[in-house]
N, C-alpha and C positions, 0 to 999 in steps of 0.2 A: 895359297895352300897351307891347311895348319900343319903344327907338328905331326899329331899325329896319321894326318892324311901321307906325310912326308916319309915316315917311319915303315908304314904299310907298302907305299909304290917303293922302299930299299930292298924291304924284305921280298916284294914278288918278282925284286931284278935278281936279287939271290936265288930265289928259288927255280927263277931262270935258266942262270948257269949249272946248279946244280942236277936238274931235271936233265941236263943231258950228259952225265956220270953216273944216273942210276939206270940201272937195269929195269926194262918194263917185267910188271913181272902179273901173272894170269889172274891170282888171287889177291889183288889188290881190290880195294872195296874204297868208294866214296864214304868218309866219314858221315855217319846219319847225322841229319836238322831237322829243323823244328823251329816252328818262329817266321812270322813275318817283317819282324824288323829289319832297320838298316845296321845296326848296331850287331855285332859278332862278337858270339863268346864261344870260347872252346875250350870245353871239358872233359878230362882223361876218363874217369869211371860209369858206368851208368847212375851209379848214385848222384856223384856229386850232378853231372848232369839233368840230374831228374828236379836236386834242387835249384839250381839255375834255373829252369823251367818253371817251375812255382814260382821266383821270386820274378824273374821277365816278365810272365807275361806273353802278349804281343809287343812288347815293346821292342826285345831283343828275339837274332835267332843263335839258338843255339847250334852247338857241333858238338858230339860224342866222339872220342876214338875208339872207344871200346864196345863192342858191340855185346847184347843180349846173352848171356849163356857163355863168354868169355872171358879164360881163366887169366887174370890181369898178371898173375906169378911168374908164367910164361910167353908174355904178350912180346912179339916182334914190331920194331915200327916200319910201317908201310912209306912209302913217298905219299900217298894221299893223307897222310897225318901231316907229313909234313910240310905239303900245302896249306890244309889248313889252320895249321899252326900260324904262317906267313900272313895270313889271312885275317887275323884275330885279331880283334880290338882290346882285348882281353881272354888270357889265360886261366884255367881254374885245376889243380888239381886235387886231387884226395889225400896223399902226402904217405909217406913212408917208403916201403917195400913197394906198395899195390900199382905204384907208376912211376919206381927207380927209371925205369927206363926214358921217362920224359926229359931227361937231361940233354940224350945225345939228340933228339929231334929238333929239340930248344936250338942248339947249336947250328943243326942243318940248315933248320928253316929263319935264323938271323933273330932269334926273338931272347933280351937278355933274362937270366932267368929270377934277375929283381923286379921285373914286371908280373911274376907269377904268382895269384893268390894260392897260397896252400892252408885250406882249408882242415886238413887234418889236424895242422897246428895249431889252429884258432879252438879245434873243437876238443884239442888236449890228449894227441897222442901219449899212451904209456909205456915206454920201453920202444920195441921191435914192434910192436903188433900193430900193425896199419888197420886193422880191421873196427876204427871206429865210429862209423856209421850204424853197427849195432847197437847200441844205444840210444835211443831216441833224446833224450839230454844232452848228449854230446854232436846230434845232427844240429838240437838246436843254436846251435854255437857254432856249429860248421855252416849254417844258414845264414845264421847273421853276418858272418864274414864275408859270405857271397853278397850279402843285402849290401853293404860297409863301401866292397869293392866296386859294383856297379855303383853307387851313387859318387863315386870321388870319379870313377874312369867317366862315367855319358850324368854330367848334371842336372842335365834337362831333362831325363827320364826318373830323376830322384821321389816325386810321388809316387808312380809307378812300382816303384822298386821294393820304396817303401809299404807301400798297401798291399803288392804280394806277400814280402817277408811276412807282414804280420796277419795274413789271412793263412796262410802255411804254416804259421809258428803254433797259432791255434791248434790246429789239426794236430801235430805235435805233442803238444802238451795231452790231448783228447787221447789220442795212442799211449801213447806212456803210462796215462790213467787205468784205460783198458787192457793193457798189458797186467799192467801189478794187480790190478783183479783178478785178473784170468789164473793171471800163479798163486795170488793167494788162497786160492780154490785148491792148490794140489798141497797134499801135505812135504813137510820141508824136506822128511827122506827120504822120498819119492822122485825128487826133482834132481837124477843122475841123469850125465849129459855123455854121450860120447858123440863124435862126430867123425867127418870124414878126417878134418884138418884142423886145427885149434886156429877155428876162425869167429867162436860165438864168445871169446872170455869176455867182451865186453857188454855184451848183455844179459851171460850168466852170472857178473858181478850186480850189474845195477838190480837184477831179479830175482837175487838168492841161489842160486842154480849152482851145484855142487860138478862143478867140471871132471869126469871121469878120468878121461882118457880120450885119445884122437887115434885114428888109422894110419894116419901119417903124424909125428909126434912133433909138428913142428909149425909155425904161424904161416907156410908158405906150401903149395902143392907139388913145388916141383922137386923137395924132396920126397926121399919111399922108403917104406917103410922096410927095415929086416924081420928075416925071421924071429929073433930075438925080440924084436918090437908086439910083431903079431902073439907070439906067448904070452908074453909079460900082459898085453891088454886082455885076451882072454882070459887068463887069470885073478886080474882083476874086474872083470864084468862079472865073471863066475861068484867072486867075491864079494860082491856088491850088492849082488842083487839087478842088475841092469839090466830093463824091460825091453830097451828099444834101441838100438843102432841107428842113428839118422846119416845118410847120406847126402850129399850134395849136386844141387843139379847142375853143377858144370866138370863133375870129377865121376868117373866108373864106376860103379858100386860093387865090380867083383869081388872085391876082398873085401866089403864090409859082408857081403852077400855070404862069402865063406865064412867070418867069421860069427855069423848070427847062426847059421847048420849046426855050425861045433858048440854053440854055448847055449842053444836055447831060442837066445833072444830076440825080436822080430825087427825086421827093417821097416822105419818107418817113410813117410814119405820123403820126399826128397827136399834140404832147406835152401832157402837161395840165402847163400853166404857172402861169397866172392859177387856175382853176379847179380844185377837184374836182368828180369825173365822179360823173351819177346810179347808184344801187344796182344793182348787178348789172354795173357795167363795169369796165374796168382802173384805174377810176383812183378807184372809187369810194371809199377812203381813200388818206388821205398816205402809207402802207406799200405800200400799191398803187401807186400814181401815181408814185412815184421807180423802182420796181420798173420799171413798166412802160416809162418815159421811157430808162433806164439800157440796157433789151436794145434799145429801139429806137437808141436814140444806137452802141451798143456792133456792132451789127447796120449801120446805114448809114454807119458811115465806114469799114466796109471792107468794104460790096454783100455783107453773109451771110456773110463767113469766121469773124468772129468770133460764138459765140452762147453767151449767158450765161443762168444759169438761176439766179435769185436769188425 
């Protein structure tokens, strides 16, 4: 038995004893895969998931804990995470705030947490804002990391790993390109951002994009916003000139809704920020979901003159 075959039959004795001190509980969900492989990764976000998946392959399956359309700021961990956590040949997470909580799972499920790629770091978190997977330059560095990981953790599937990353990385660079086109289409004082939750500064820096102001003033959704907050932004949207209010598709839009009544302004469609979107939508991968956020953004700061086809 190797080590790590060794490591794996500890962790599922742990998870053993533990499985009967947690409470069953109704909404528990099997962690989504994907993958035919023998070889098991398991990743906290849909993103970083989605690039584990490009760079796999068939070689590996994957496991997401976070599902489609859910707000990672408030995410609970389930006992089926922390199965499959016990389970994982390798860990991967997104890093910051967006999966604080993958600490205490780490713990439950016997898995230490120097075995854990954090991919946020590779790809050069700034401050607090976990949210950088919005820039496609910085995913590409959060890919390579996962490329890096798998070839040290399963060696044998190192071409494999290798020839996803750089069939993925391409697409990448292709997106990125088609992005700064699409913005250099809008004029620069044009390009006022407000959102649900200041979760796009990182691809309003790489794109020019003059950040407004957010509904919730804050890099996380689970704070809310005051009265005093709701003023202050309408005031300055009123100020600004701010065409469009974008919402997010895993957050309410009632108060962006009220505050676009009071100021004018239109809501535009909804961005996938925190999230990616279930199968069969715009956002259902990270090539999607930039795609799709980039003709909206490109589209409501200047009410349909501009439209990009990426």
């Amino acid at each position: 038995m190797t080590f790590s075959m060794l490591r794996r039959v500890l962790r599922l004795l742990a998870l053993a004893l533990l499985s009967v001190a947690l409470p069953a509980c109704g909404s528990d969900r099997a962690a989504s895969g994907s993958g035919a492989g023998s070889f098991h990764i398991v990743a906290t976000t849909t993103q970083t998931a989605d690039f584990a998946r490009n760079v796999a392959g068939t070689r590996a399956s994957v496991t997401q804990i976070l599902a489609p359309n859910t707000d990672p700021h408030e995410y609970e961990v389930r006992p089926g995470d922390v199965k499959a956590l016990a389970e994982a040949d390798i860990v991967l997470r997104s890093g910051g705030e967006a999966d604080a909580w993958l600490g205490d799972a780490l713990s439950a499920a016997g898995v230490d947490s120097g075995d854990v790629v954090d991919a946020g770091r590779a790809a050069g978190l700034e401050g607090d804002d976990p949210h950088w997977w919005q820039d496609p330059v910085r995913a590409e560095k959060g890919v390579g990391a996962i490329r890096d990981a798998l070839v040290r953790a399963d060696p044998d599937g190192a071409a494999a790993y290798r020839a996803g990353a750089a069939r993925y990385l391409a697409r990448l660079r292709r997106l990125d390109a088609s992005v700064r086109a699409c913005m250099g289409r809008v004029p620069a004082n044009q390009r006022l951002l407000v959102t649900s939750h200041d979760a796009l500064g990182y691809y309003a820096r790489r794109y020019g994009i003059r950040v407004v102001g957010a509904v919730i003033p804050a890099l996380t959704t689970a704070a809310q916003p005051s009265a005093g907050d709701v003023g202050k932004l309408v005031s300055t949207i009123e100020r600004t000139g701010v065409r469009t209010i974008f919402a997010e598709s895993s957050v309410n839009p009632k108060v962006e809704q009220a505050i676009a009544r009071q100021t004018g302004a239109r809501i535009g469609p909804p961005l996938w920020a925190d999230s990616l979107g279930p199968s069969g939508s715009s956002g259902a991968t990270y090539l999607g979901s930039i795609a799709f956020n980039t003709r909206a953004l490109a589209g409501g700061f200047t009410s349909g003159a501009v439209r990009c086809r990426i």
